[in-house]
N, C-alpha and C positions, 0 to 999 in steps of 0.2 A: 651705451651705458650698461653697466653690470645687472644682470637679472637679482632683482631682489629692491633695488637701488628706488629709496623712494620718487614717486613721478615729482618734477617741478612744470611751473604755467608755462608753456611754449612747447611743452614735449608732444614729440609724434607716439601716438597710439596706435598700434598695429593689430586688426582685427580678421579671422579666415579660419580655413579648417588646419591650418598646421602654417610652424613656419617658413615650408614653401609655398603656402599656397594663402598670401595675404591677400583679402579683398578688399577691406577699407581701411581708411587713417583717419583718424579723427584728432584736432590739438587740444592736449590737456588744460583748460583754463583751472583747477584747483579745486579741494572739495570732493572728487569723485566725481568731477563733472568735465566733460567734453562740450566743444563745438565740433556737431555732426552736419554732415545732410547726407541723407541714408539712399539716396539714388539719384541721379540725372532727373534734375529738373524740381527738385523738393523742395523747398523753405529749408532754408540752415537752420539749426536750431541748437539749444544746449541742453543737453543730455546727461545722465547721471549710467554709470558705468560700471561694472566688476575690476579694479585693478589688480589683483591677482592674476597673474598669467596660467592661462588653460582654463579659468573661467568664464561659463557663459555667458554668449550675449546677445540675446537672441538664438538666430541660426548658424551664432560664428562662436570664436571663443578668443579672448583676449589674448594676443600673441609675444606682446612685448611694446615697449619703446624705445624711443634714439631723442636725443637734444644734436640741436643741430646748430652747429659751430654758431660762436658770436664775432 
């Protein structure tokens, strides 16, 4: 999907220090909110986000999204 392109509910959210170097996805549920689970073995939870790409998010920064074929 085009950078800029507003997220819809299903989209992969891409989080890391660049975009080679992705470390998590989280799925856009709407709102500014994700379902995360932030490491191996956590509770999944839903999460509120920066959607702006190269903003912070935590220790990472939001990378981007993709919609992934229907």
């Amino acid at each position: 999907m085009p950078q800029g392109a507003p997220l819809q509910t299903g989209d992969l959210v891409f989080f890391g220090a660049s975009p080679t170097d992705v470390t998590h996805v989280g799925i856009y549920i709407g709102n500014g909110q994700m379902v995360d689970a932030p490491y191996t073995e956590a509770d999944v939870r839903v999460e509120r986000f920066p959607t702006t790409v190269g903003t912070a998010f935590g220790d990472l920064a939001f990378i981007g999204a993709t919609r992934p074929a229907t």
